[in-house]
Structures are given as C-alpha cells and as structure tokens.
N, CA, C and O atoms as a CHARMM CRD file, in Angstrom:
* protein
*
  280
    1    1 UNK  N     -5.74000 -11.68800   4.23500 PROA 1      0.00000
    2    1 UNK  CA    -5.32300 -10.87900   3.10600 PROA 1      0.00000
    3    1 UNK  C     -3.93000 -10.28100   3.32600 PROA 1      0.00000
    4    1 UNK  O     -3.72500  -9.34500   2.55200 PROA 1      0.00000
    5    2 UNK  N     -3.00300 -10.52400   4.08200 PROA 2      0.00000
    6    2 UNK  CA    -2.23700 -10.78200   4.35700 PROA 2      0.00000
    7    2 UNK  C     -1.05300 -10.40400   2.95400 PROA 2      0.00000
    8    2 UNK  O     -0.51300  -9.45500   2.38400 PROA 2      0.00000
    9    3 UNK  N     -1.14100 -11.75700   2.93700 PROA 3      0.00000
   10    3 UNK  CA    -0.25200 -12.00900   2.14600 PROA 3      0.00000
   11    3 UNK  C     -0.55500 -11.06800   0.94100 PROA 3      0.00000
   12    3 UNK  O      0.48100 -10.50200   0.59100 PROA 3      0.00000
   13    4 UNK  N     -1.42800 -10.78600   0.33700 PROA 4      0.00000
   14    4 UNK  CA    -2.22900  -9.77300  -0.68800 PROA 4      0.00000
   15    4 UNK  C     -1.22500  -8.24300  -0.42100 PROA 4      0.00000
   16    4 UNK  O     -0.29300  -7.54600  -0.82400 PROA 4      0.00000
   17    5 UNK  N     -1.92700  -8.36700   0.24400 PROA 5      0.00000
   18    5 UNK  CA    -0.52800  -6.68900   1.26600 PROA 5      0.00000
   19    5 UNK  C      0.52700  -6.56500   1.09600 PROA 5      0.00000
   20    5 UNK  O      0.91600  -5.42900   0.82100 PROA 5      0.00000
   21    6 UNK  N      1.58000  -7.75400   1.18300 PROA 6      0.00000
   22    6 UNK  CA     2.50900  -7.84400   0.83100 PROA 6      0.00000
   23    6 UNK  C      3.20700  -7.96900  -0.71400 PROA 6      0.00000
   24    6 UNK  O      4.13900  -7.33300  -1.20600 PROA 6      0.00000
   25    7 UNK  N      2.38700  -9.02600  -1.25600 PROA 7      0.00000
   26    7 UNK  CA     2.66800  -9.46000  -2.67300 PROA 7      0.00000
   27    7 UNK  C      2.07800  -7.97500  -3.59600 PROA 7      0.00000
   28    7 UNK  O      2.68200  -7.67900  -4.62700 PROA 7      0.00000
   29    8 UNK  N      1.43000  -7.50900  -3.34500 PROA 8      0.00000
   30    8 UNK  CA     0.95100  -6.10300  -3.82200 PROA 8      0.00000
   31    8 UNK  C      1.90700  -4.95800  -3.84400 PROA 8      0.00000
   32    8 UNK  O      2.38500  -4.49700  -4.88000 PROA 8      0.00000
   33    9 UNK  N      2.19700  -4.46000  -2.45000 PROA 9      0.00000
   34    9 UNK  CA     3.24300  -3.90600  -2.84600 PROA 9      0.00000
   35    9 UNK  C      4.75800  -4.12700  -3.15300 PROA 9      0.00000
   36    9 UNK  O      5.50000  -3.24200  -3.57900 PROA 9      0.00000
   37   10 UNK  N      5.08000  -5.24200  -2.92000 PROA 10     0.00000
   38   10 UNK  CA     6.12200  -5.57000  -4.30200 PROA 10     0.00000
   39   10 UNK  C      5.91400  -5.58300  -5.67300 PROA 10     0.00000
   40   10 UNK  O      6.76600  -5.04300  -6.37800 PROA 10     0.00000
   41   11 UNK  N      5.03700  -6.04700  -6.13300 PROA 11     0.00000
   42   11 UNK  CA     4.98400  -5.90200  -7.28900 PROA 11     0.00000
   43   11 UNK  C      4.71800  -4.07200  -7.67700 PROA 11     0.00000
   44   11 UNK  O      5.27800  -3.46100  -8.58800 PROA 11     0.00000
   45   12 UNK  N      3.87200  -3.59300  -6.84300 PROA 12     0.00000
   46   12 UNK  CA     4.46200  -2.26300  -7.39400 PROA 12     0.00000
   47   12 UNK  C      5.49900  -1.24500  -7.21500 PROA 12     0.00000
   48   12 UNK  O      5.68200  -0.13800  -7.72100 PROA 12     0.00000
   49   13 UNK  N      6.19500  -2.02700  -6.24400 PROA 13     0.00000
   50   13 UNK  CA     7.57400  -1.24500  -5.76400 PROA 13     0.00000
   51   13 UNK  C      8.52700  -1.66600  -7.05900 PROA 13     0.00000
   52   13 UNK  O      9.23200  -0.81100  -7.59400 PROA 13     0.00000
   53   14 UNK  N      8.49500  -3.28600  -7.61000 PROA 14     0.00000
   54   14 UNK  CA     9.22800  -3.65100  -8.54700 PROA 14     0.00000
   55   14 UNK  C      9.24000  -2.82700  -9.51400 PROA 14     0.00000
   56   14 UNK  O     10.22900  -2.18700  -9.87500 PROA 14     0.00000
   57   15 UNK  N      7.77700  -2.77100 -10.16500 PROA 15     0.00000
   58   15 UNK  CA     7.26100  -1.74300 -11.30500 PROA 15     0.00000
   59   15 UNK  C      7.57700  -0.42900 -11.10300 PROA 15     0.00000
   60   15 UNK  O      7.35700   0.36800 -12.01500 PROA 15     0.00000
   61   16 UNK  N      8.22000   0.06800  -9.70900 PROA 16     0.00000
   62   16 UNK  CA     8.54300   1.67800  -9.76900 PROA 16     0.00000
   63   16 UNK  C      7.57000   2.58700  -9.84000 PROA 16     0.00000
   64   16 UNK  O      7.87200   3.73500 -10.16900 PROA 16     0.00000
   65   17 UNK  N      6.20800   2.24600  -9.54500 PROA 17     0.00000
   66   17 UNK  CA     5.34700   2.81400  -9.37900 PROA 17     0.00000
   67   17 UNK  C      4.63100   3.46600  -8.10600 PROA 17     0.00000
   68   17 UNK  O      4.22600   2.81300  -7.14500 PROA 17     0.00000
   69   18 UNK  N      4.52600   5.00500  -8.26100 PROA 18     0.00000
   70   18 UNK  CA     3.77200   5.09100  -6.81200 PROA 18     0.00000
   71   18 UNK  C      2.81700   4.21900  -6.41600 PROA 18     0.00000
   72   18 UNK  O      2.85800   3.05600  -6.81500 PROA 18     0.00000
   73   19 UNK  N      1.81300   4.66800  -5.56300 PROA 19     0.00000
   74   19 UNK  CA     0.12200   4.27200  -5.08600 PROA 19     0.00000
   75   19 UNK  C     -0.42000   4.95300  -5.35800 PROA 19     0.00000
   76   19 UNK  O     -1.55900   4.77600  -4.92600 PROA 19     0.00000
   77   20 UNK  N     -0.26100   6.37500  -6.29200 PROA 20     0.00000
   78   20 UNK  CA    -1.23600   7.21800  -7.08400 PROA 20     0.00000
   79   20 UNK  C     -0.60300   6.75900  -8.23100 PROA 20     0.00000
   80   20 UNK  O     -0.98900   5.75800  -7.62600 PROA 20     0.00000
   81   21 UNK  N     -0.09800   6.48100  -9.14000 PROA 21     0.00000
   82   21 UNK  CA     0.38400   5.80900 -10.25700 PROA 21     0.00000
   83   21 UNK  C     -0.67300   4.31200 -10.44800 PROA 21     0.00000
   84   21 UNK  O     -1.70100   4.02000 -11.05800 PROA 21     0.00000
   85   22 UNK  N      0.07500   3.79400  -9.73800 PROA 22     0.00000
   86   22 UNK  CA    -0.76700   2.79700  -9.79000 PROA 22     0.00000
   87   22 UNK  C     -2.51000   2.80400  -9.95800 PROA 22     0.00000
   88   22 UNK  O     -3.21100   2.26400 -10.81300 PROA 22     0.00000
   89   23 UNK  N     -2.90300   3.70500  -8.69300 PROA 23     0.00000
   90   23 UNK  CA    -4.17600   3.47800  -8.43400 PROA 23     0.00000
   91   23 UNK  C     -4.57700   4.23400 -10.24300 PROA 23     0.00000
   92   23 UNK  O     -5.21900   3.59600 -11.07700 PROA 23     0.00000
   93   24 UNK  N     -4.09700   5.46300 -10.45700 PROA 24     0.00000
   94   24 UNK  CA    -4.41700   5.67900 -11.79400 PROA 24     0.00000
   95   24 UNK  C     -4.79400   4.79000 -13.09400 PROA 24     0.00000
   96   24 UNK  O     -5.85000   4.70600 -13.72100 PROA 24     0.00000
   97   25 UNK  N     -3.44900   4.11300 -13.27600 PROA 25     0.00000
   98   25 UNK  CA    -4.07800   3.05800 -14.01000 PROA 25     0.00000
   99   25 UNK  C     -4.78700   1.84000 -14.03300 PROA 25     0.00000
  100   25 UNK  O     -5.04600   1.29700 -15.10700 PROA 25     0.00000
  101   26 UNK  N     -5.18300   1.27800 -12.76400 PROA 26     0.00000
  102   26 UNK  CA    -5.92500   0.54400 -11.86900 PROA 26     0.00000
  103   26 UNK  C     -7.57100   0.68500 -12.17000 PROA 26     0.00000
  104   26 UNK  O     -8.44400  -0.14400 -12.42300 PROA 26     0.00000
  105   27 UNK  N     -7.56200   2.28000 -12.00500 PROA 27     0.00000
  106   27 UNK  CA    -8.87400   2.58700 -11.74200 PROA 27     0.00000
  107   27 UNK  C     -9.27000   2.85300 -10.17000 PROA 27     0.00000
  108   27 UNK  O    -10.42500   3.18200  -9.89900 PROA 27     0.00000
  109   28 UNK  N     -8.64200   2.75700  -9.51900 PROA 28     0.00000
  110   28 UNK  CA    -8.57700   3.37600  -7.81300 PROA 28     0.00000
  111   28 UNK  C     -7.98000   4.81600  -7.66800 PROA 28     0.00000
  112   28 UNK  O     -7.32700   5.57700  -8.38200 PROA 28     0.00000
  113   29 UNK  N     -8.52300   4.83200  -6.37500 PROA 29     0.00000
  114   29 UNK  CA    -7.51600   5.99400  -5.48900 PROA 29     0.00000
  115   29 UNK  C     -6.34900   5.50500  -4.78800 PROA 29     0.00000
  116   29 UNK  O     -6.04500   4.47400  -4.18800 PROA 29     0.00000
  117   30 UNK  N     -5.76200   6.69200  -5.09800 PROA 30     0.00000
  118   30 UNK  CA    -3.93900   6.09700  -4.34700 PROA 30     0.00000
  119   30 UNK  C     -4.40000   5.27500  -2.84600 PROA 30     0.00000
  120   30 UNK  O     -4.02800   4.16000  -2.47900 PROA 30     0.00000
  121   31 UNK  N     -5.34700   6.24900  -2.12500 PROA 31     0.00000
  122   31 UNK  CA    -5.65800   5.75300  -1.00300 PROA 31     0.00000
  123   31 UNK  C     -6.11500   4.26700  -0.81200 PROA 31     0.00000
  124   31 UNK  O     -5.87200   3.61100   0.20100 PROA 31     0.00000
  125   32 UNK  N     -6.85500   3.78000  -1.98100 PROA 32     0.00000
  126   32 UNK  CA    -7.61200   2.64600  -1.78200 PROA 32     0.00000
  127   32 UNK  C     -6.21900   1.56500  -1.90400 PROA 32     0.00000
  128   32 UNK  O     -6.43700   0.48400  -1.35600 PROA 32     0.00000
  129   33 UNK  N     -4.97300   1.68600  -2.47200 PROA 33     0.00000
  130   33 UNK  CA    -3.44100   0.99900  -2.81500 PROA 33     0.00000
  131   33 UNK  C     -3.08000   1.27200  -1.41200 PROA 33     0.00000
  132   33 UNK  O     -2.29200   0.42900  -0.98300 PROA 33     0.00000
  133   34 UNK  N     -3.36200   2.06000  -0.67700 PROA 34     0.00000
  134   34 UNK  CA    -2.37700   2.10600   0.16500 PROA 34     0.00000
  135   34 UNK  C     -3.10900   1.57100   1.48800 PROA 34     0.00000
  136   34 UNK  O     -2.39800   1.06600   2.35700 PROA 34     0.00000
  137   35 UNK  N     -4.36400   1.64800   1.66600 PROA 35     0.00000
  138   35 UNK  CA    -4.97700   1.00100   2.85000 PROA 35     0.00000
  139   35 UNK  C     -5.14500  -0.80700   2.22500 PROA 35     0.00000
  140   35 UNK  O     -5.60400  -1.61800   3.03000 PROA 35     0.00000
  141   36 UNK  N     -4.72100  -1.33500   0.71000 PROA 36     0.00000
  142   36 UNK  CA    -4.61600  -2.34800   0.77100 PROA 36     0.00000
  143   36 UNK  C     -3.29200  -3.12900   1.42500 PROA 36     0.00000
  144   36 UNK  O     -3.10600  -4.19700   2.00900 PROA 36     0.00000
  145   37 UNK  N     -2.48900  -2.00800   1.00400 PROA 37     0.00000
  146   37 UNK  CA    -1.02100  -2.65100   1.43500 PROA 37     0.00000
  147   37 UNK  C     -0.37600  -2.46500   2.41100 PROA 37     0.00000
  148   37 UNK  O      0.77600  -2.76200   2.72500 PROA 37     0.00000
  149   38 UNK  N     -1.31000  -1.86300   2.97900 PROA 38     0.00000
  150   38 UNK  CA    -1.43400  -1.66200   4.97500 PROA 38     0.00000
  151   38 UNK  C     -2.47500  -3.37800   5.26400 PROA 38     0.00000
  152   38 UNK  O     -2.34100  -4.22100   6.15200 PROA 38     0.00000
  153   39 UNK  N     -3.18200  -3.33600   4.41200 PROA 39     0.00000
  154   39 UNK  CA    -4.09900  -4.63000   5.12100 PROA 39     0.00000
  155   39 UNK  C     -5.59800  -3.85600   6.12800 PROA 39     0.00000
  156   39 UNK  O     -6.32700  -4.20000   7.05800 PROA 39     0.00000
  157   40 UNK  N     -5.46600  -2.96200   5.44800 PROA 40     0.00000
  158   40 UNK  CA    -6.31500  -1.85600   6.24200 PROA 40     0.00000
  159   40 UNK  C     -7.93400  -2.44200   5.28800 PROA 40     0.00000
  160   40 UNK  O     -8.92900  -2.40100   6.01100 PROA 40     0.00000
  161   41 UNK  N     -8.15200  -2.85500   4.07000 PROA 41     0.00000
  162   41 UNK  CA    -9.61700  -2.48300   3.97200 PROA 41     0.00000
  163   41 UNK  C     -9.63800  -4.10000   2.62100 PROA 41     0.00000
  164   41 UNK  O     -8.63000  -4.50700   2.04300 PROA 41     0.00000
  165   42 UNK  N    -10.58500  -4.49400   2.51400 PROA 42     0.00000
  166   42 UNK  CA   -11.32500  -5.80700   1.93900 PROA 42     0.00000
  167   42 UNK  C    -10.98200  -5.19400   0.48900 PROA 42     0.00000
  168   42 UNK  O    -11.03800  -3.97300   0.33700 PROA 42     0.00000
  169   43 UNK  N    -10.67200  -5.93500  -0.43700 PROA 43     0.00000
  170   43 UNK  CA   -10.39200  -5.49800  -1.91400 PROA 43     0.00000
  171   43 UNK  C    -11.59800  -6.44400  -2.84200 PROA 43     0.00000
  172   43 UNK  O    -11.66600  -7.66100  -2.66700 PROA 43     0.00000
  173   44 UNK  N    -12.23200  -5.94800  -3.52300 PROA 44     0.00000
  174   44 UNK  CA   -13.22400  -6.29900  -3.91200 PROA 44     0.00000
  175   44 UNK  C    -12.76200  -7.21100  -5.00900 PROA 44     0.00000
  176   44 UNK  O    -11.56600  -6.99400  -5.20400 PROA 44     0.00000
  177   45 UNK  N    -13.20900  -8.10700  -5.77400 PROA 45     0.00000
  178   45 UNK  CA   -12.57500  -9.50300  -6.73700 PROA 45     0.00000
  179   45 UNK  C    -12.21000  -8.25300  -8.27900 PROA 45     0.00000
  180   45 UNK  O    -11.22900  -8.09900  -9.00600 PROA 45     0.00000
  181   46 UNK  N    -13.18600  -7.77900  -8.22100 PROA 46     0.00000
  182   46 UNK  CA   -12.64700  -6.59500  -9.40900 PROA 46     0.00000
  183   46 UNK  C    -11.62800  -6.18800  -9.79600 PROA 46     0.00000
  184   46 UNK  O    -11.03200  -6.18200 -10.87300 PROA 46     0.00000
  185   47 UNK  N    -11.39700  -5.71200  -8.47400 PROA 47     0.00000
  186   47 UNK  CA   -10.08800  -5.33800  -8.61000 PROA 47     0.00000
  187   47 UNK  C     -9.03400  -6.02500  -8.20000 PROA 47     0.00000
  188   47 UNK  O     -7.98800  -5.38400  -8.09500 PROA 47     0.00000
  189   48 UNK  N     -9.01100  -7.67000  -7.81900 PROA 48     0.00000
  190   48 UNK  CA    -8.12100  -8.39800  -7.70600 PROA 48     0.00000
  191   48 UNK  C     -7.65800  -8.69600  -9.24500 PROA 48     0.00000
  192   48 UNK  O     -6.51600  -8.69300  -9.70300 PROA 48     0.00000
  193   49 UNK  N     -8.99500  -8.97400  -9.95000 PROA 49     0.00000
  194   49 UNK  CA    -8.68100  -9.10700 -11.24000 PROA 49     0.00000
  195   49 UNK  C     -7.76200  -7.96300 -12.15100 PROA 49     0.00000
  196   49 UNK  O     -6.77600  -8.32000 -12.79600 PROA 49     0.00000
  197   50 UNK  N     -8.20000  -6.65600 -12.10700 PROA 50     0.00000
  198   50 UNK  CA    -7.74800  -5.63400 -12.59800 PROA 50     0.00000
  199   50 UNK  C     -5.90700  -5.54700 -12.59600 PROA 50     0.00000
  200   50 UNK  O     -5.04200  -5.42600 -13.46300 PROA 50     0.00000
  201   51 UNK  N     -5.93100  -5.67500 -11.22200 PROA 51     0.00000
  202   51 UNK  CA    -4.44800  -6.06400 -10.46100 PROA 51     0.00000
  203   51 UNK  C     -3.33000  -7.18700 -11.10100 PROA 51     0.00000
  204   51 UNK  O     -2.11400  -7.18600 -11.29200 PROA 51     0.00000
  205   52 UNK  N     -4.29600  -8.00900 -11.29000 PROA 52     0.00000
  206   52 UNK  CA    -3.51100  -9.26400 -11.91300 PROA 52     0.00000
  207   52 UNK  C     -2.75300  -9.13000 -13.30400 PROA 52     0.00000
  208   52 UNK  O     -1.60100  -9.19800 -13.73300 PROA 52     0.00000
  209   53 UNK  N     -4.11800  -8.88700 -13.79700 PROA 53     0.00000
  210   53 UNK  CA    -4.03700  -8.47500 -15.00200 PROA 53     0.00000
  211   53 UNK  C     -3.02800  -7.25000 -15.41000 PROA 53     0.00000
  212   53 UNK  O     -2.47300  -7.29000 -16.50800 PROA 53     0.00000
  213   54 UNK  N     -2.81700  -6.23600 -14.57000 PROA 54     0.00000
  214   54 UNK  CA    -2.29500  -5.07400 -14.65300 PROA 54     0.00000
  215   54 UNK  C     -0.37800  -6.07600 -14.58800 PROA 54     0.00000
  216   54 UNK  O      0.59500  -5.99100 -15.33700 PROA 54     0.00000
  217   55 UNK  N     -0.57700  -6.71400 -13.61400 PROA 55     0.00000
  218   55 UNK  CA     0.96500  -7.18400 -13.37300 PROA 55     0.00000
  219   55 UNK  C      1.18900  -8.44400 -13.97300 PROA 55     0.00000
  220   55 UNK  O      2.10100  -9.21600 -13.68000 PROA 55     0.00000
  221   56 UNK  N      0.40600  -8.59500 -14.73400 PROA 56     0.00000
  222   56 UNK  CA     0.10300 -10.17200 -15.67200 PROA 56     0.00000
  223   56 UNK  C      1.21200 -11.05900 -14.36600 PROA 56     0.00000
  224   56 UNK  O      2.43400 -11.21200 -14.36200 PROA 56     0.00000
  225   57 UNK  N      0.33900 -11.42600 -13.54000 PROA 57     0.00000
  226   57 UNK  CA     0.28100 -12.51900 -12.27200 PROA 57     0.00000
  227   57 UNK  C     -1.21000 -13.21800 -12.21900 PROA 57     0.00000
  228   57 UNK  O     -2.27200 -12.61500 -12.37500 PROA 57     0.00000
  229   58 UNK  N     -1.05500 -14.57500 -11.97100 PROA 58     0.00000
  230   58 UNK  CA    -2.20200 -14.88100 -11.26700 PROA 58     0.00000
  231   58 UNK  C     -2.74000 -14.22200 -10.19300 PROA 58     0.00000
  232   58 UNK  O     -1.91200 -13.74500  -9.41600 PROA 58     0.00000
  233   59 UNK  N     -4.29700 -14.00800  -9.84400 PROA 59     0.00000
  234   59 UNK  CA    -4.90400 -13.67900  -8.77800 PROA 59     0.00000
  235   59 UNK  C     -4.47400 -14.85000  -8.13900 PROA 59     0.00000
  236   59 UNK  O     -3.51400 -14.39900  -7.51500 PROA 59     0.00000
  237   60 UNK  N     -4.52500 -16.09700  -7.85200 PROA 60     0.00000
  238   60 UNK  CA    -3.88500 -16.75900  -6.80200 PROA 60     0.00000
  239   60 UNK  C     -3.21500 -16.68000  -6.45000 PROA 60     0.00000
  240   60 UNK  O     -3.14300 -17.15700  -5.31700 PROA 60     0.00000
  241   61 UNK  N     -1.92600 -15.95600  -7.06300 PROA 61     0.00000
  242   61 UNK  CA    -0.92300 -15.63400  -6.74000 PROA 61     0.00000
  243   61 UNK  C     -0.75400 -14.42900  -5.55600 PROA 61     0.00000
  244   61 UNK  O     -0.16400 -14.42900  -4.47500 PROA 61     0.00000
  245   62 UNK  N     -1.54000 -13.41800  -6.26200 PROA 62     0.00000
  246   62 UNK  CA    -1.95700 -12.00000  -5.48500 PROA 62     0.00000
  247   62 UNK  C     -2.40000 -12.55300  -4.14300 PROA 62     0.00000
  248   62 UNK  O     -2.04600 -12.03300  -3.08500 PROA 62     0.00000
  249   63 UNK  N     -3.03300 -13.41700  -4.20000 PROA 63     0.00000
  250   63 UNK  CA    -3.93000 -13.73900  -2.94500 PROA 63     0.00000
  251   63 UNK  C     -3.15200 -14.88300  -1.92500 PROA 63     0.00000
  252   63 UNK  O     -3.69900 -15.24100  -0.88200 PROA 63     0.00000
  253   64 UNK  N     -2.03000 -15.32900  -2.27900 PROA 64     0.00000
  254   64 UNK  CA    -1.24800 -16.32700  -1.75500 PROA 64     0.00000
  255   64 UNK  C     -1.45000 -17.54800  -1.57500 PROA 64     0.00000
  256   64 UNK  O     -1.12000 -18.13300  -0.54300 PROA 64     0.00000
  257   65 UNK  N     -2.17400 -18.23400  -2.82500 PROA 65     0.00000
  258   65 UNK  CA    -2.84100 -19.24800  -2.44300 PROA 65     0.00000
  259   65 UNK  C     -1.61400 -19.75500  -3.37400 PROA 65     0.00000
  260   65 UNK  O     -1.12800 -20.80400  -2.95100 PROA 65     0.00000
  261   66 UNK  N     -1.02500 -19.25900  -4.51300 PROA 66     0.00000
  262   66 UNK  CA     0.20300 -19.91700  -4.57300 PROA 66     0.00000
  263   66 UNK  C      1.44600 -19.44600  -5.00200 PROA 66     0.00000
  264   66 UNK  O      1.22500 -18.39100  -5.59700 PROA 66     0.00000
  265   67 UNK  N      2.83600 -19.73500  -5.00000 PROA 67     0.00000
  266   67 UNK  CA     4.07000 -19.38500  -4.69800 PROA 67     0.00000
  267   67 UNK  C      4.47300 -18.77000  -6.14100 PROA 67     0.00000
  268   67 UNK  O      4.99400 -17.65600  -6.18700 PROA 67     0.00000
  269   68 UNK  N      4.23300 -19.48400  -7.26900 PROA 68     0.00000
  270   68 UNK  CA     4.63800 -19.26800  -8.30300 PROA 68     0.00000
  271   68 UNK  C      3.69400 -17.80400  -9.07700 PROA 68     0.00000
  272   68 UNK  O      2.46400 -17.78200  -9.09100 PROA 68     0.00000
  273   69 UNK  N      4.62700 -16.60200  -9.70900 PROA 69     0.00000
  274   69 UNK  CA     3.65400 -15.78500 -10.81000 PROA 69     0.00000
  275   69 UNK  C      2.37900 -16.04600 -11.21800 PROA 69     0.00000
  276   69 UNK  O      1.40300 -15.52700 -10.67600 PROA 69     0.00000
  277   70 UNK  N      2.30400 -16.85800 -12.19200 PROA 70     0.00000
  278   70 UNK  CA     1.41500 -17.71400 -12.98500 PROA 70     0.00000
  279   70 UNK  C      0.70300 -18.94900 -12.77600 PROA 70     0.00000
  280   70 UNK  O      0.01400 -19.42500 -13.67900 PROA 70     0.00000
C-alpha cells in the first residue's frame, strides 16, 4: 500500500487540502488520512472508493496498479 501513501497524499496536497479537510469530506478522521499516508494502517475498499471518487481518479490508480488518472 505503498504506493496508495504516496498517490494519496498528492492528490491532496494538489487539492490544497489539509488531512482534517479532507478526512471531513471523506467521511474520516484527519487521523485515519494521515496514518494512511504514513502507510501506518489498512484502508478499507470503502473508502478507497470514497477517495476516488472524491478525486475523480481510478481506485487502480489510488492503489498503483496503474500509471494513468483514469
């Protein structure tokens, strides 16, 4: 999940958004954004989806299975 960690918080660094911002409109705690993008804790598919959707990206993408946005 790795790569998740990474591609995560770019996209919300892009968006200018904290990890309580985010997690707000997410539906998380800032904390739960920030132990993802440490690589610190398992992200449940829910909220991979939520995520995606939030940054209109593929979840494959999120998840690094591939290079391109979409």
């Amino acid at each position: 999940m790795e790569k998740f960690a990474i591609r995560l918080k770019e996209l919300r660094n892009e968006s200018g958004l904290s990890s309580k911002e985010l997690g707000k409109l997410v539906g998380v705690s800032d904390a739960s954004i920030i132990r993802w993008e440490n690589n610190q804790s398992t992200v449940l598919a829910i909220h991979i989806i939520n995520l995606a959707k939030f940054f209109d990206v593929s979840a494959d993408y999120l998840l690094g299975l591939v290079d391109g946005y979409r």
